[in-house]
C-alpha positions in Angstrom: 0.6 -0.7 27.8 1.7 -3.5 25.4 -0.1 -3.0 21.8 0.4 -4.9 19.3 -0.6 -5.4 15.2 -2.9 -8.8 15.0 -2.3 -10.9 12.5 -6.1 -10.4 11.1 -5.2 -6.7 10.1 -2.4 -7.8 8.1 -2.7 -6.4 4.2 -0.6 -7.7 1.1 -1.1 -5.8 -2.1 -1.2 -7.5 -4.8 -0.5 -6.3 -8.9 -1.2 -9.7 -10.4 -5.0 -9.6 -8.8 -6.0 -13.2 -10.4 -3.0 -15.4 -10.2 -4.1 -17.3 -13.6 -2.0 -20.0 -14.4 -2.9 -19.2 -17.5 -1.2 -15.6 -18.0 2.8 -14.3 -17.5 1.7 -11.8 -14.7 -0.3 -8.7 -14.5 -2.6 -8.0 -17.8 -5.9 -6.8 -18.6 -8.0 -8.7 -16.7 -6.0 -7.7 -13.2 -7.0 -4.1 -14.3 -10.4 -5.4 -14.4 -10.4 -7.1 -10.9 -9.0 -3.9 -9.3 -11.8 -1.7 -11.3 -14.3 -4.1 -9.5 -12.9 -3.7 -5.9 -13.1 0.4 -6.6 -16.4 0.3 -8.4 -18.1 -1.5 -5.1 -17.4 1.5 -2.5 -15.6 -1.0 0.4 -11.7 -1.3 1.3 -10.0 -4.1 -0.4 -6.6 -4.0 1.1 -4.9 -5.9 -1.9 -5.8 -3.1 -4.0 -4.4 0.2 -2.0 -1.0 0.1 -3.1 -0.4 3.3 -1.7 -1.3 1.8 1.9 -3.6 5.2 2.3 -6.7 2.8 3.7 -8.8 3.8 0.9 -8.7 2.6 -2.5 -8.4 6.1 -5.1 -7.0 7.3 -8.2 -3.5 7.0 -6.9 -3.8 2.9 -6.5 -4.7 3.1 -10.4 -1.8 5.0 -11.1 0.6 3.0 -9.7 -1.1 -0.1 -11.2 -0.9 1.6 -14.1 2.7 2.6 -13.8 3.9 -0.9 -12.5 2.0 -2.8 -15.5 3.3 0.3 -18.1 7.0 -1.1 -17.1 6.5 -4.4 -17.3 7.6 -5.0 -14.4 5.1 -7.8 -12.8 5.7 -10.3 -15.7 5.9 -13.1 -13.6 2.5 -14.7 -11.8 2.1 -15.9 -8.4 1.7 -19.7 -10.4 5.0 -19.6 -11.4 6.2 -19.5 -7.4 3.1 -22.0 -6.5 2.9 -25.7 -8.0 
């Protein structure tokens, strides 16, 4: 039997939640997106960065951790025109 992964399941996760032009990369308010997605109860795949299919205590720490090192300083505008 030939299975396959469709393209509709596919999930990116994503540290700089907004994208604002306006900002270097992840801050605050990308804390504040993923606090929303957790507060509502439903899978948001951007935010499962642990790829467990649920969206915990262990996404937040590795938000947390990647945000803590600096290490998303640069914004998906600075890639898009």
């Amino acid at each position: 039997m030939n299975q396959y992964c469709p393209l509709a399941n596919a999930t990116v996760v994503l540290f700089d939640q907004n994208g604002a032009v306006t900002t270097a990369g992840m801050d605050v308010t990308d804390l504040g997106a993923w606090l929303k997605e957790f507060g509502t109860g439903f899978y948001f795949g951007r935010s499962d960065y642990d790829m467990s299919g649920t969206v915990g205590v262990a996404d937040l720490s590795a938000w947390l951790k990647v945000f803590g090192a600096a290490s998303s300083i640069a914004g998906c505008a600075s890639y898009c025109p």
